[in-house]
C-alpha positions, 0 to 999 in steps of 0.5 A: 502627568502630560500625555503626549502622543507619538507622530510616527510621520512626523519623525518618518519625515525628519528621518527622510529629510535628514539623509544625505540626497545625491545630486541630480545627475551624478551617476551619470556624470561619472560614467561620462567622465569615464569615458572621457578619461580614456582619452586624456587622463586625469592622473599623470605620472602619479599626480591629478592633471588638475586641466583635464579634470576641469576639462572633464568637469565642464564637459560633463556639466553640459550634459547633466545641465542638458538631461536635468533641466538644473542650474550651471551651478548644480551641473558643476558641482555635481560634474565636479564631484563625479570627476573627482571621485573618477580622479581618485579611483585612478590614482589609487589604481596607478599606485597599486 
């Protein structure tokens, strides 16, 4: 028989490298369009206004580019996801 020992932080690592992280700047970025959406909407008339989200999206970019030091490519992933997520909050608020 073998005896094999447990390495508790070992498997605590993977646990925590396993979790899905939230990008850099997202909770902030879906504030900023928020506020943008006040504005110009991102749902017409029961349909996404696919311009004024990428307007959206590029806007709060900047900012997350600017308040976290990442790429433009990180920034617009994480603004594009934040504004999407704003998007569909309003569309299934218009619907109700």
């Amino acid at each position: 028989m073998s005896n094999r020992t447990v390495s508790w932080t070992r498997i605590d690592r993977a646990g925590q490298d396993a979790r899905a992280k939230i990008p850099a700047g997202l909770l902030g970025a879906r504030a900023l369009v928020q506020l943008g959406a006040r504005t110009r909407p991102l749902v017409v008339a029961g349909r996404y206004d696919r311009a004024a989200i990428m307007a959206a999206a590029c806007k709060a970019a900047t900012g997350i580019q600017e308040r976290c030091g990442v790429s433009r490519a990180e920034a617009m992933s994480s603004a594009l996801k934040a504004t999407w997520q704003v998007a569909k909050a309003a569309h299934r608020a218009a619907a109700h």
